[in-house]
N, C-alpha and C positions, 0 to 999 in steps of 0.2 A: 510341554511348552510348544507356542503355534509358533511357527517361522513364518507363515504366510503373511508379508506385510499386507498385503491387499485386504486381510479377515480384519486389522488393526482399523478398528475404526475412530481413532484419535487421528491417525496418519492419513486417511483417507479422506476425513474431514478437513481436516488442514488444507492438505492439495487440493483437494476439490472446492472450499472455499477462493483460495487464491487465484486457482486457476477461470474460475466463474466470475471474480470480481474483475482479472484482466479482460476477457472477454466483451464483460459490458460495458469498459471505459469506450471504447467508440462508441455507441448507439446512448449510451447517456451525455455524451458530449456533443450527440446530433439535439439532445433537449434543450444544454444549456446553448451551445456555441451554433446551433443552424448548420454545421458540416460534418461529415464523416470522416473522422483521419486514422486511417488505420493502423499509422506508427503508435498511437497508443496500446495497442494489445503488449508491446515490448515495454512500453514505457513506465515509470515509477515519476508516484504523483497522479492526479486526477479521483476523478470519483468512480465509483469508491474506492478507497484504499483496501488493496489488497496486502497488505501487510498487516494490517487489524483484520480483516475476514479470516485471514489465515489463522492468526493466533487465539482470537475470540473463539472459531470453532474448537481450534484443538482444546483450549480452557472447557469448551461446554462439552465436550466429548470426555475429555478426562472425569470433570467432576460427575458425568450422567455413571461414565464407568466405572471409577474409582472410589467415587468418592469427595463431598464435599471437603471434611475434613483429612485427607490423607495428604501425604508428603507431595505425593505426584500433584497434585490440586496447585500445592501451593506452590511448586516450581512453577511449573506452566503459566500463574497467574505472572508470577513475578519477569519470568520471560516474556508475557506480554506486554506487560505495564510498560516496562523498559522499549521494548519495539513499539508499543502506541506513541510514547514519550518522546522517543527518536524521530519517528514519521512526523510527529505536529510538531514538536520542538525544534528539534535542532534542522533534521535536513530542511524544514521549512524554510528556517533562517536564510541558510547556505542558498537556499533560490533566492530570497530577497537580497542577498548579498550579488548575486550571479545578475541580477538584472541593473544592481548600481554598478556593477563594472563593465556590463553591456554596453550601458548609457555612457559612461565613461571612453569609449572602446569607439563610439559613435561620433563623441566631441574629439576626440582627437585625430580620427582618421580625417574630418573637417578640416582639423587644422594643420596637418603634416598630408593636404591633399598631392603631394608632388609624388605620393606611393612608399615614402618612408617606413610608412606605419599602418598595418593591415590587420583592422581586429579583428578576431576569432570569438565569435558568439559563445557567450557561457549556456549551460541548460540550464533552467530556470526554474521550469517544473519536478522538482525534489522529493518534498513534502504535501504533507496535507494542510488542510483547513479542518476547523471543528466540524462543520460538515459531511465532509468526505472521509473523516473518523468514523461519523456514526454512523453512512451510510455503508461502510465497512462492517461493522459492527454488527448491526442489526440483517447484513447479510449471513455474517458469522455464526450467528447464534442461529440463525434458519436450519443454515446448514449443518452445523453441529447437530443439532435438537434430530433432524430427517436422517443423517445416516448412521445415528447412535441409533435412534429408533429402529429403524429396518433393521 
């Protein structure tokens, strides 16, 4: 039995998928947005989503190494499915919700201008977009596919 996680090339894929998709949220946000913001490298949301790069790899690292059909395959699918799910689904929501209480946050501090009432900005950026899935995705599966390979 190897104890070296570093030889585990499911684990290796994972991390390095995610860790490479944080990475390039700044300089793909200099494509769409024209600036550099380098709080994105910490941030969750943006493109691509590194939470699908993460998981896609590990899926395509398991099934290269285990096994399409094996038990392991189908856990890891179903743990991703559910983390894709989450990322575009719900936390998405949670930011469209976060910007109507923003806006909310904004009208009122308007109207209680005497300093009453002092909104505190929700984060916004949560989730993904079907975009920012795939581009997830199709980083994942790069990455899986290269360091299964090696």
């Amino acid at each position: 039995m190897n104890n070296n996680l570093l030889a585990n090339s499911a684990f290796v894929s994972a991390m390095l998928a995610f860790l490479v998709a944080q990475l390039l949220k700044p300089f793909v946000n200099v494509i769409f947005e024209r600036r550099f913001v380098w709080q994105l490298l910490f941030s969750t949301g943006g493109m691509p989503s590194s939470h699908t790069a993460g998981v896609i790899a590990l899926v395509t690292s398991i099934g290269l190494t285990h096994g399409f059909g094996t038990a392991y395959f189908a856990i890891s699918s179903t743990f991703a499915a559910i983390t894709i799910h989450d990322a575009m689904g719900i936390r998405r929501a949670a930011g469209q919700q976060a910007e109507v209480i923003n806006e909310w946050s904004r009208i009122l501090s308007d109207i209680h201008n005497e300093g009453q009432f002092s909104p505190k900005n929700l984060k916004t950026m949560l989730g993904h977009s079907f975009s920012q899935i795939l581009g997830g995705a199709l980083l994942g599966l790069i990455i899986g596919l290269l360091v299964t390979s090696y």
